[in-house]
C-alpha positions in Angstrom: 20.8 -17.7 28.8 19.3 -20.7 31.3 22.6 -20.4 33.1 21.7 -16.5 33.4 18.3 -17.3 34.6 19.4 -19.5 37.1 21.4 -16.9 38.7 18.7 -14.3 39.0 16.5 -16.4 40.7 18.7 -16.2 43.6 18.5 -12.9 44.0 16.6 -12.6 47.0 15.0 -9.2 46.6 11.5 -9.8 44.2 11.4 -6.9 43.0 14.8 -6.4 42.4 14.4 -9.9 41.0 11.9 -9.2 38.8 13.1 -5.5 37.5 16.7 -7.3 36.2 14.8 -10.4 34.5 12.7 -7.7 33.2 15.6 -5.8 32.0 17.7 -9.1 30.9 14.4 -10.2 28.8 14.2 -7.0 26.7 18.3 -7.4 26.2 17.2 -10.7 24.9 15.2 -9.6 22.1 17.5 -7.1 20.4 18.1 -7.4 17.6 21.7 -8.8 16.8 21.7 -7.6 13.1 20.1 -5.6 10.4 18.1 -2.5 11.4 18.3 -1.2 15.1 16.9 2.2 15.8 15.5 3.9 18.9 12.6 2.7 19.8 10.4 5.7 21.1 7.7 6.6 23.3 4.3 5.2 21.8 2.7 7.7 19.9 -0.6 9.8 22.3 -3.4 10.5 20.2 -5.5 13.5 21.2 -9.6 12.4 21.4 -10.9 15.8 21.1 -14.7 14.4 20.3 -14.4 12.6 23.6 -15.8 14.1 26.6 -13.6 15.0 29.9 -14.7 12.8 32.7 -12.9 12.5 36.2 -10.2 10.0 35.8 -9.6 10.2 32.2 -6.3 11.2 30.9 -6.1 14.3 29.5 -3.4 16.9 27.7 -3.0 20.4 27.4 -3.7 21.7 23.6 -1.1 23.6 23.7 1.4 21.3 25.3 2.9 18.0 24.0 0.1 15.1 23.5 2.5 12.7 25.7 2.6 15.1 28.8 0.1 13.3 30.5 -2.7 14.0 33.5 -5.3 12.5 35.2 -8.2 14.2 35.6 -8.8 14.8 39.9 -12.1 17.0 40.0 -14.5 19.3 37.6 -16.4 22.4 39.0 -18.1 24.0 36.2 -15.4 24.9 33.6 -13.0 24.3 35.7 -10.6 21.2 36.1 -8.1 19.8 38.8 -5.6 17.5 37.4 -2.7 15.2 38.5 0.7 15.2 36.3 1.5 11.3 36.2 5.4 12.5 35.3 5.1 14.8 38.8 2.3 14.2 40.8 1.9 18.0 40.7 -1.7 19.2 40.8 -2.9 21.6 38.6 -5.6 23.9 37.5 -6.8 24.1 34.5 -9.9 25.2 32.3 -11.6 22.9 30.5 -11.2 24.2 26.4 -7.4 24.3 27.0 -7.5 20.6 27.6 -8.1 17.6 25.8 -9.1 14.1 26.7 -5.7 11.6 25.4 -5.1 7.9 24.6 -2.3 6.0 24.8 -0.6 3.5 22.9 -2.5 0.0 23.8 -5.6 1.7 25.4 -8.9 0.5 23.8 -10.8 3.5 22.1 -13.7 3.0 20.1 -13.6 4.8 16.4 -16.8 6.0 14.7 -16.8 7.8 11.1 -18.7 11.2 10.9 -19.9 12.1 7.8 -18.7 15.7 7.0 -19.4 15.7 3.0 -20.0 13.7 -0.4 -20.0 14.2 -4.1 -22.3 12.2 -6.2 -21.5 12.3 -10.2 -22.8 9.2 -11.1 -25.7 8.3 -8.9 -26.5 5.3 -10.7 -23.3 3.5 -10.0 -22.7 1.9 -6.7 -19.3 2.8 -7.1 -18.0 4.9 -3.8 -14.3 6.0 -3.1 -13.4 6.8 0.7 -11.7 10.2 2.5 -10.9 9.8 6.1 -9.4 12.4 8.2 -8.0 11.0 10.7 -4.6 10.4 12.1 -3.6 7.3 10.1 -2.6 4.9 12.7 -5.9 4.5 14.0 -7.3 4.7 10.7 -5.0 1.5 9.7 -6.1 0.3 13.0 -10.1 0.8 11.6 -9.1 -0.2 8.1 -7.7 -3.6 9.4 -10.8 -4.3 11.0 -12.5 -3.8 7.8 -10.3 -4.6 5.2 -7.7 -7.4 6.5 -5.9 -9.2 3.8 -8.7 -7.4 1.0 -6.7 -4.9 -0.4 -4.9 -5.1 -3.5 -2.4 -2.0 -3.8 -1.2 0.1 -1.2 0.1 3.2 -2.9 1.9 5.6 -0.1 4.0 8.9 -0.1 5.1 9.5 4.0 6.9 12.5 4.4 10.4 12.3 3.4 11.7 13.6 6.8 14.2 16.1 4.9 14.1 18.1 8.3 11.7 20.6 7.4 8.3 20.9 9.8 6.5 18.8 7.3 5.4 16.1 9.7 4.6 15.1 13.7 5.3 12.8 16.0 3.4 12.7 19.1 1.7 15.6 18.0 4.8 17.6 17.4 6.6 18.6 14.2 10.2 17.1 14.2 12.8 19.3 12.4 16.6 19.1 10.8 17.5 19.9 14.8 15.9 17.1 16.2 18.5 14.8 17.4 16.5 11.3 16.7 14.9 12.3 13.9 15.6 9.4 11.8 14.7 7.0 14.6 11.4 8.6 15.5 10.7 8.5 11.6 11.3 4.8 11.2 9.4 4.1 14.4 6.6 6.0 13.2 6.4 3.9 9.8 7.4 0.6 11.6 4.3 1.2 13.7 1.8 2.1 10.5 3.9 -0.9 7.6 3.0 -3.6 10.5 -0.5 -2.8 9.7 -0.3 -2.1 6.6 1.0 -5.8 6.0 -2.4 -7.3 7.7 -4.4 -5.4 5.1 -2.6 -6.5 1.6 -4.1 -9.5 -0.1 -1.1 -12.1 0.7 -2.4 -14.0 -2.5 -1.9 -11.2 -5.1 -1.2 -7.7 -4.1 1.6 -4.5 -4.0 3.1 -1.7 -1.8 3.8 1.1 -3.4 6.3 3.4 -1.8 8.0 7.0 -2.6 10.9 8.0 -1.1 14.1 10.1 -1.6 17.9 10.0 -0.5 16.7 11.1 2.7 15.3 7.9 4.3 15.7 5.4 1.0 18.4 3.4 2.9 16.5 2.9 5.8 13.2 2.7 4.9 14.9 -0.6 2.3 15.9 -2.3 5.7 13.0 -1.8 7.0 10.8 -3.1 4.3 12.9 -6.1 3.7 12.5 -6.6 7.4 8.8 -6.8 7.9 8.0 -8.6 4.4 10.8 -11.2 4.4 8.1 -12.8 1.9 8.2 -10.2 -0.5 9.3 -9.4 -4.3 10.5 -5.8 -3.6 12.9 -3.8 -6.2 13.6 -0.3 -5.8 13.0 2.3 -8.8 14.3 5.1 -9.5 12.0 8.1 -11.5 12.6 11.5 -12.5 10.3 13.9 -11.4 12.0 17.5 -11.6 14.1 17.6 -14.9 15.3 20.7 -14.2 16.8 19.5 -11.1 16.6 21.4 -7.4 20.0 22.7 -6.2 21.9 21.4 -3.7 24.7 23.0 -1.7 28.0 21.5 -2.8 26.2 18.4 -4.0 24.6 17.2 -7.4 21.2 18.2 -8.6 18.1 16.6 -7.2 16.2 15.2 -9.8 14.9 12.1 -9.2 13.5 10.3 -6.0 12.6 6.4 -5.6 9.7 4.1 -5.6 10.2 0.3 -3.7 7.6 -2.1 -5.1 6.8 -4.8 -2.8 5.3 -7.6 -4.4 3.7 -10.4 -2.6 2.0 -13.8 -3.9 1.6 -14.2 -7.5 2.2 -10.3 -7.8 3.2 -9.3 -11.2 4.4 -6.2 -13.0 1.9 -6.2 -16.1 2.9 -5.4 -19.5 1.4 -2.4 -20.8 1.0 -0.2 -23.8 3.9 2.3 -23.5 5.2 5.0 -25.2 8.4 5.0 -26.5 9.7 7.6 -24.1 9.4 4.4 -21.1 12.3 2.3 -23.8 15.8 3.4 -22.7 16.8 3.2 -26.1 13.5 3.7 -28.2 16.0 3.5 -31.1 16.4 0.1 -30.7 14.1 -1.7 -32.7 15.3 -5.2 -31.9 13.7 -4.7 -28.2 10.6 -4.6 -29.9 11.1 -8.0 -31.4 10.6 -11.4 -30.0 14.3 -11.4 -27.7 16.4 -14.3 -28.1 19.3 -15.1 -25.2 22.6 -17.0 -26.1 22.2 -20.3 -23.9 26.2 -20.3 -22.7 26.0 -18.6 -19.8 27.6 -14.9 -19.5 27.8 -12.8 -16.8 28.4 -14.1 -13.6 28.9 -18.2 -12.5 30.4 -18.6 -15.8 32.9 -21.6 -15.3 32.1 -25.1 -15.0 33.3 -25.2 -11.9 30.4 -23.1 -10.7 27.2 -24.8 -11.7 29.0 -28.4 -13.1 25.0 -29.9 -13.2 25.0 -27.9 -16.6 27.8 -28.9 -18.5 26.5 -31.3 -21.1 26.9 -32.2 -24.0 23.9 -31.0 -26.9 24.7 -33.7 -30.0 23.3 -31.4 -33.1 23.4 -33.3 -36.5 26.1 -32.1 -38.8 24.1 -30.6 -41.2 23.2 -28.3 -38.2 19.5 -27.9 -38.8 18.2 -29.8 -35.7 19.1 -31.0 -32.3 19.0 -34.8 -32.1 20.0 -35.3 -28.4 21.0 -34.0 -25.1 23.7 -35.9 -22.8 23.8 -36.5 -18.6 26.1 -33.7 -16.9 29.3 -34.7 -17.6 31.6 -34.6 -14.6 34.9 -36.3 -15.9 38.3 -34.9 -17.1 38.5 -35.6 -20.8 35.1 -34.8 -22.5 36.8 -36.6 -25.3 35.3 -39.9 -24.4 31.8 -38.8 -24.7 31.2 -40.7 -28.6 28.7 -38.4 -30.2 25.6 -40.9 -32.0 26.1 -41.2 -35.8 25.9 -38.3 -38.0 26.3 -36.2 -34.8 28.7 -33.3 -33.6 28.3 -32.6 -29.4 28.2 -29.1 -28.7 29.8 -28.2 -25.1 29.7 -24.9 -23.5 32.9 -23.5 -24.2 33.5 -20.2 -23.7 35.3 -17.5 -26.2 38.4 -17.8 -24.2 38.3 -21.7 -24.5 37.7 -22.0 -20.9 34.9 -24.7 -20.0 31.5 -22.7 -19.0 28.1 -24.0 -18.3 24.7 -23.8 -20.1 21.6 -21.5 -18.7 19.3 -24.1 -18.3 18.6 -27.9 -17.7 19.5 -30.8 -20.1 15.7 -31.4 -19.5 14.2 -28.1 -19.8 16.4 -27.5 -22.9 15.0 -30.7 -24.8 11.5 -29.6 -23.4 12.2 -26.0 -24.9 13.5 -27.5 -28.3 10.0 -29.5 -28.9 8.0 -26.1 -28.9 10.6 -24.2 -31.2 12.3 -22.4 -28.3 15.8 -23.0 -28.8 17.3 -21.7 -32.3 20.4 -22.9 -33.6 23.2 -20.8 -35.2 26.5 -21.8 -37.2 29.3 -23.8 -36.7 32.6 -22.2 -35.1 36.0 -23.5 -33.8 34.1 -24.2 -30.3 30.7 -25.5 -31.7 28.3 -23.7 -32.3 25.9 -20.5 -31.1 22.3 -21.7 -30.1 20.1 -19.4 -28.6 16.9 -20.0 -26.0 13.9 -18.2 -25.4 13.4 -17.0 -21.8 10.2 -17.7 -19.6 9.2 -14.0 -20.6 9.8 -14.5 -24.2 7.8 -17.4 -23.9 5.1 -16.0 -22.5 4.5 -13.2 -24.8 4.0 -16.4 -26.9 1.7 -18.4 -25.0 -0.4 -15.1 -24.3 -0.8 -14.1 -27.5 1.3 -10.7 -27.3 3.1 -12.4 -30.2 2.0 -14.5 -33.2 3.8 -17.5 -34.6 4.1 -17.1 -38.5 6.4 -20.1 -39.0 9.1 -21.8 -38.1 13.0 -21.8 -39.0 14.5 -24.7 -40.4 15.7 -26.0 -37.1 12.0 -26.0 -36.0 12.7 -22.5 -34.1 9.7 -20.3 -34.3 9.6 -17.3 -36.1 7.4 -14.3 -35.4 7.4 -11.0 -37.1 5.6 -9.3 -34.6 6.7 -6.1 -33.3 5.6 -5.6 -29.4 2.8 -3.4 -28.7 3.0 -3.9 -24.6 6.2 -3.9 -22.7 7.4 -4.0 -18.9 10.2 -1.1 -18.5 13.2 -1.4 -16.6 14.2 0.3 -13.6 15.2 4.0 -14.8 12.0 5.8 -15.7 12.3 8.9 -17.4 8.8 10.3 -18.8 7.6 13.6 -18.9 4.3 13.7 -18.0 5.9 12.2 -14.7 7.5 16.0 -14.1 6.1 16.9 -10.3 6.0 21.0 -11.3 4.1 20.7 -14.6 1.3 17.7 -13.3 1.5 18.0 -9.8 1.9 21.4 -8.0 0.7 23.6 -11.3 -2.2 20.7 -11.8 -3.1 21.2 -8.5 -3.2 25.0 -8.7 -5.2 25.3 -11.6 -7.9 23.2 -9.6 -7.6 25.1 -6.1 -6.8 28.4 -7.6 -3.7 29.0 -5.5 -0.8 26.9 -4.0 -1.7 25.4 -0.7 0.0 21.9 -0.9 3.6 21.4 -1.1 5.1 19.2 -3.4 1.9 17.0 -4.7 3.2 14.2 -7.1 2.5 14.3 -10.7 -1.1 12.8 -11.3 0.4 10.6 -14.2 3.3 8.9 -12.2 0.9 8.0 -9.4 -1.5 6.4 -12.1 1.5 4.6 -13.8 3.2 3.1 -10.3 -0.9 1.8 -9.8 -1.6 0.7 -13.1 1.6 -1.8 -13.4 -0.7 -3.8 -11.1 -4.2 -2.8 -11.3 -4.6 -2.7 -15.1 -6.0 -6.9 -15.0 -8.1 -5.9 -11.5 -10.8 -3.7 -12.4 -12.3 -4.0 -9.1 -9.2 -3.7 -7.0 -9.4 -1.8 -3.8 -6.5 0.8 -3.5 -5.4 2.3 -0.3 -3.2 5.3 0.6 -3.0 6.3 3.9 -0.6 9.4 3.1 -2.6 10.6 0.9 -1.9 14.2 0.9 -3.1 16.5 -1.9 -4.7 13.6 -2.9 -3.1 12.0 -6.0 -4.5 8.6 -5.3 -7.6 8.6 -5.7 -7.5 11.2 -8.6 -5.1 8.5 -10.5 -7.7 5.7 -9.5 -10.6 7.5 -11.5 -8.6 8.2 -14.4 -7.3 4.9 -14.4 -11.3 3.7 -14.2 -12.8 6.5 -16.9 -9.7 4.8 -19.5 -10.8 1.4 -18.9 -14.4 1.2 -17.6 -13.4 -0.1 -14.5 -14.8 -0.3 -11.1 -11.4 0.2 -8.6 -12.5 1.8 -5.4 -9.9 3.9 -3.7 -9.9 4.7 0.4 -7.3 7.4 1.3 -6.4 8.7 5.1 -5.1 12.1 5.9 -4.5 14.1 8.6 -6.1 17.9 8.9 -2.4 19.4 9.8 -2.0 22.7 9.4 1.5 24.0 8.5 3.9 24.4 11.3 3.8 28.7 10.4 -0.2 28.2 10.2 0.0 26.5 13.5 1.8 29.3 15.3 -0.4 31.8 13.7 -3.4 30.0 14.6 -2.8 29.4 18.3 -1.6 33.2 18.5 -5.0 33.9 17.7 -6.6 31.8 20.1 -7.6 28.6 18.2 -7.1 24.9 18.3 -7.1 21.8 16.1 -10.7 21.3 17.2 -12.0 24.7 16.1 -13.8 25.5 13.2 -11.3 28.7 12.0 -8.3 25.9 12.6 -10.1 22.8 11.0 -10.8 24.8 7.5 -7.0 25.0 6.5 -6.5 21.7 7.3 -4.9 19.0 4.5 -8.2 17.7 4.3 -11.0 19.6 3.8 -8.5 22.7 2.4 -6.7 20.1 0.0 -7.7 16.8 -0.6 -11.4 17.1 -0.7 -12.2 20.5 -2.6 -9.5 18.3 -5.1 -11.3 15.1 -5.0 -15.1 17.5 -5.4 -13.2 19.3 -8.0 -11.8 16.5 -10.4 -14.8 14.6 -9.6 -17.3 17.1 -11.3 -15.0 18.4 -13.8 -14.1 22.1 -12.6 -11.8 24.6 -10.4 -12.9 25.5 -6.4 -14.4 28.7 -8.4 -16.9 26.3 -10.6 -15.0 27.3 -13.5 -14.9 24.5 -15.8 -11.3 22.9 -15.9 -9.2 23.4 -19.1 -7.3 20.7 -21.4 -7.2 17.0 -21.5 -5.4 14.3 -19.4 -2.1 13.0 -20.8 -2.5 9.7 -22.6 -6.0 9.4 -22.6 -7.3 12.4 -24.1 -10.4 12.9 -22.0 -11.3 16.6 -21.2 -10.9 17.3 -17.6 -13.7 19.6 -17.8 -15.9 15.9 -18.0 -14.7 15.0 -14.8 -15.2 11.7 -13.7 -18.6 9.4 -13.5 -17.7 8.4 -9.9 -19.1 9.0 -6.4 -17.0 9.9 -3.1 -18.2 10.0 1.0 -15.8 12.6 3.2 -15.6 11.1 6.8 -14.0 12.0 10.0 -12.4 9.1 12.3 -14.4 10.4 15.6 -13.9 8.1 18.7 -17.1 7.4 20.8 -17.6 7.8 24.2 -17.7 4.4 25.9 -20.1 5.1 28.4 -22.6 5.8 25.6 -21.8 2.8 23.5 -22.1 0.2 26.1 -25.6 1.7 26.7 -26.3 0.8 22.8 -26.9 4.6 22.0 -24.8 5.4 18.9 -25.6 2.4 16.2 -26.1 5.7 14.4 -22.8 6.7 14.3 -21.5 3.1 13.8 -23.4 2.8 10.9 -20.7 4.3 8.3 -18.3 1.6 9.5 -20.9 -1.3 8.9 -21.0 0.5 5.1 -17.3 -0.1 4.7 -17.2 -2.8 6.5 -19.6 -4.1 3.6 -18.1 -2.6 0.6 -19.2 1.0 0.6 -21.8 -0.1 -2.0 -24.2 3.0 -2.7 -24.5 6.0 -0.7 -23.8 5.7 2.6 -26.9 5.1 4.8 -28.3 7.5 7.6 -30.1 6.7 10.5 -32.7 9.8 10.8 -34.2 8.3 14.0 -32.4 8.2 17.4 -34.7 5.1 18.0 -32.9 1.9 17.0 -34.9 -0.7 14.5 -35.7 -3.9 14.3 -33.9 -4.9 11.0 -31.8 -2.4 8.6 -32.6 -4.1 4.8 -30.6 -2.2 2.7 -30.8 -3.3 -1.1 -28.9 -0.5 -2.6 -25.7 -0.9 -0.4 -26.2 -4.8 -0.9 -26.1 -5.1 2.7 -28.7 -5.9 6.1 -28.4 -5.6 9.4 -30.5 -7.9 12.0 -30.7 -5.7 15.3 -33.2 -7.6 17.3 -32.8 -11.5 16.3 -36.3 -12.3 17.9 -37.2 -10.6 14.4 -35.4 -12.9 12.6 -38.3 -15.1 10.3 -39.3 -11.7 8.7 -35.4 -10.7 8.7 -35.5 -13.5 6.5 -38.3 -13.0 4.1 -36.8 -9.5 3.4 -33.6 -11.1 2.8 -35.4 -13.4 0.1 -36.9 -10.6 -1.2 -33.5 -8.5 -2.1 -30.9 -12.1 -3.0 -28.6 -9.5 -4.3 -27.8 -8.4 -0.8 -24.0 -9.6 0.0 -23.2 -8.9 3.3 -25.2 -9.5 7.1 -25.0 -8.6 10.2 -26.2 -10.0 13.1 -26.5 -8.7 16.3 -26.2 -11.6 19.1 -24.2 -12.8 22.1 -25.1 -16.3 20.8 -22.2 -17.8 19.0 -24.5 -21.0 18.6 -27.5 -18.9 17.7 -25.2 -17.0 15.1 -23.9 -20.0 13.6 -27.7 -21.3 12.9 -29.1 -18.4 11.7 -26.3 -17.8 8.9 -26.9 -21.3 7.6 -29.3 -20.3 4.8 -27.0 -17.0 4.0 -23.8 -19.4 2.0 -22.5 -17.1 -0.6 -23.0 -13.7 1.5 -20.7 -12.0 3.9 -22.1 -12.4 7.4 -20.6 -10.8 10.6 -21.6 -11.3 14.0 -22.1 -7.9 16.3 -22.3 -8.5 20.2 -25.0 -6.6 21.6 -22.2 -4.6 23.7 -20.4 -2.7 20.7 -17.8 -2.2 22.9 -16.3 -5.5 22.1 -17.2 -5.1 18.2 -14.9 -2.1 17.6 -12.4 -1.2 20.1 -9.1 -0.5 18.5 -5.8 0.5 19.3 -5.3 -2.7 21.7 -2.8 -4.5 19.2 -5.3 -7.5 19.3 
């Protein structure tokens, strides 16, 4: 490569110069295995909150978001315009355009509040819906939330080639040559940020998929969290399978878990149906494993550090000692102490094998009762070892000692009442026509969602990890019908706990909506358009709906969750804001204008503790001390002494802003705040929230 660079640099021609060092750099960086895919045009996003100014880059609605002008002159309604691919001037009116960003162009997010529900006023307790386009949202949530959350449950669309999702602002189909590429870029781009949000400690993605994309969505996860636990699962959700031309039945699709830190699949109470064979008693017991090793790397040959000798006395009731790995040719000459027989691993073919474990760790095993001795045979004798996971059921109490064997083995009669299932779920409340699109139905009166996941395996995948984190903070940012945050409250009203859930959608229409809608003269940004959107047609009327315990008709809704018995008609005592990701105009916020509308993301920023505060003045305070959202805000710092008193007043207050260009001043102000969450906010908000920049 320094050889290659030599050469270019004498080239004469700069820019030819430059162009093929350019070129030679990005041949560099390709990738030389794994997964390589196309790497597309950075997604546009359409600003349609933002006004059109001269010079701003705008699209046409009805065009492709990535077909780019530049805005030249504006008389009235109407607006001259440069096409950057043409240089082509054009006329058009302002409604039929829209003001654009680009991929690595600052914008500044904002959240509008469009609704809320309220069914338990006295808890502080507030789940999140954002509709937005969820790469900026991501983009938003890492400002807020990076390296908070716990569990990141998603569903993306499984890219079957149906119109069921867009890229660039356009629905890709089954004819759509790089479908597959644009797919994985467009989940490369949203998993990178996804990454900076999960707790690195202690925390799980959660993600569906089926044959479609499974493949390549493994690569890609085993690519960007190299770190990571991550197995693959596989779950029935349409028993009675869905047809398939000259092929099998579809009746299952995938979930990857990707576990990172001290993550840990919990062990839960479980119906039998979640046992493979709930015949099988004995996987209800305390499981002993034969300590020869079986399976794979069986010879000596292959692990020769655990062939040793284990000297057992010969009435074969206890262990007395454990010899050095022996690495000689006649095992013979090992002498066995008095009164002693030595046990070797041999294996049933008389071929040498190896043991499981250490000479060390099996002596340290022994002292506890963890390694059980069987009978004499022709090649020694069968002992068996407990496993770290037998051993832990143990130590935590999941199973009681009642004595111990004659070899000093324990012996517990406990049958399990928690278990950790394998990787083949079958269970029927998991069934995606019975408790997700009929469940759905009965609550929205008619089918307007495709395909919604059953309620119960959502609130299974989650509650592997959430069940010992009552106050975990769950994302999905696909959320769709939404599932999610419907799983999180049951999960909360079974165990009194306090998760909070923040879910992202989009307000797409379906690609037949779409046509109709624009035939009739309307646009995402109208009213008639926006209605029959995923998110205020769907996910909120749901999220109302289960919250306060009936049907978009008020009609109370009928029978009882699965499991837990609770009538849905109770709903659920939880509390739930409805915001849309709205992106400011920068001339405004540099002029300090619209704290108002930042306010919503200082809430989250702080928890989302209470109802979300409202500015009803356009004037802008001194101080915000807000005691029910545990959270303050110091506007003016000349105010600061009775920013303070007020703080003293309310010590339950966690987190503080203050708004100052003075790191130094900052830094000495937050000096009597240790405990609390404080955040410096420059006096231009410009450089507080601008997104989108890949900072």
């Amino acid at each position: 490569m320094a050889l290659l660079q030599d050469l270019i640099q004498q080239i004469d021609d700069p820019v030819l110069r430059e162009r093929i060092m350019q070129e030679t750099d990005k041949l560099v960086k390709q990738k030389k295995f794994g997964l390589v895919f196309e790497e597309h045009l950075p997604e546009c996003t359409p600003l349609y909150d933002v006004p059109i100014r001269v010079g701003c880059k705008v699209a046409l609605k009805t065009g492709y978001v990535s077909d780019i002008y530049t805005v030249l002159k504006i008389d009235g309604d109407t607006v001259l315009c440069d096409r950057r691919e043409t240089h082509e001037q054009k006329t058009f009116q302002m409604s039929d355009i829209v003001a654009v960003a680009e991929f690595g162009e600052p914008i500044y997010p904002t959240l509008k509040p469009l609704d809320f529900v309220e069914n338990a006023p006295d808890s502080d307790l507030w789940h999140t819906l954002i509709e937005a386009d969820n790469y900026h949202a991501l983009q938003l949530l890492e400002y807020l939330y990076a390296e908070k959350v716990d569990c990141i449950y998603i569903d993306p669309p499984y890219n079957t080639g149906a119109k069921d999702w867009k890229y660039n602002n356009d629905y890709v189909d089954e004819s759509d040559t790089y479908r597959h590429s644009k797919w994985l870029s467009m989940m490369q781009k949203r998993l990178k940020i996804a990454k900076k949000l999960l707790n690195p400690k202690d925390s799980v993605l959660i993600v569906t998929i089926d044959e479609k994309e499974y493949l390549h969505l493994g690569c890609l996860l085993e690519e960007f969290f190299p770190e990571g636990s991550i197995q693959m699962i596989s779950s029935v959700i349409n028993p009675a399978g869905v047809s398939r031309n000259g092929a099998f039945a579809r009746v299952d699709e995938y979930i990857y878990f990707v576990q990172l830190g001290n993550s840990e699949v919990r062990r839960l109470e479980l119906s039998d149906e979640w046992r493979l064979r709930p015949e099988d008693k004995r996987a209800l017991r305390l499981r002993w494993n034969t300590l020869i090793r079986t399976g794979t790397n069986v010879l000596r040959s292959e692990r020769p550090n655990l062939f040793y000798p284990i000297f057992v006395y010969k009435d074969g009731h206890a262990i007395h000692s454990v010899g050095e790995p022996y690495y000689g040719e006649n095992r013979d000459e090992i002498l066995a102490p008095d009164g002693t027989i030595a046990i070797w691993p041999i294996r049933s073919n008389g071929e040498e094998g190896n043991w499981q474990i250490s000479n060390g760790n099996l002596l340290n095993l022994a002292t506890k009762g963890y390694i059980h001795l069987g009978r004499f045979t022709d090649r020694g004798m069968a002992i068996s070892y407990l496993k770290k996971g037998e051993i832990q059921k143990i130590e935590s109490g999941s199973f009681v000692i009642d004595g111990y064997a004659e070899d000093g083995s324990v012996i517990s009669n406990t049958e399990a009442s928690a278990l950790i299932p394998g990787t083949q779920w079958r269970i029927s409340s998991h069934d995606a026509t019975l408790n997700g699109t009929k469940l759905l139905q009965s609550i929205l009166g008619e089918k307007r969602f495709s395909f919604p996941k059953s309620l119960y395996a959502v609130h299974d995948a989650i509650r592997f990890f959430a069940a010992n984190k009552p106050n975990a903070l769950i994302v999905d940012f696909f959320a769709g019908s939404g599932t999610t945050l419907h799983a999180v409250n049951l999960l909360n009203a079974e165990d009194g706990g306090h998760r909070r859930c923040i879910m992202v959608t989009n307000n797409e229409v379906s690609a037949n909506e779409a046509k109709s809608l624009r035939a009739q003269g309307f646009y995402p940004d109208d009213e008639e358009w926006g209605k029959l959107g995923i998110a205020r047609y769907v996910t909120w009327p749901r999220t109302v709906c289960s919250i306060e315990g009936h049907d978009v008709n008020n009609k109370p809704l009928g029978g009882k969750y699965i499991g837990s018995d609770l009538p849905m008609s109770d709903g659920f005592k939880a509390n739930a804001a409805f915001f849309k990701l709205n992106f400011l105009d920068k001339t405004s916020v540099a002029l300090g204008r619209q704290f108002k509308e930042l306010l919503p993301v200082l809430w989250m920023k702080g928890g989302a503790i209470g109802k979300c505060p409202v500015l009803e003045s356009e004037e802008l305070p001194d101080m915000l001390v807000l005691p029910k959202n545990k959270m303050a805000v110091l506007i003016d710092e000349i105010f600061y002494p009775e920013f303070e008193q007020q703080l003293a007043q309310h010590p339950k207050i966690q987190t503080v802003f203050i708004v100052t260009d003075s790191e130094t001043a900052y830094r000495e102000m937050i000096r009597a705040y240790e405990g609390k969450d404080c955040y410096q906010l420059y006096r231009d908000y410009l450089d507080n929230f601008r997104i989108n920049t890949g900072r």
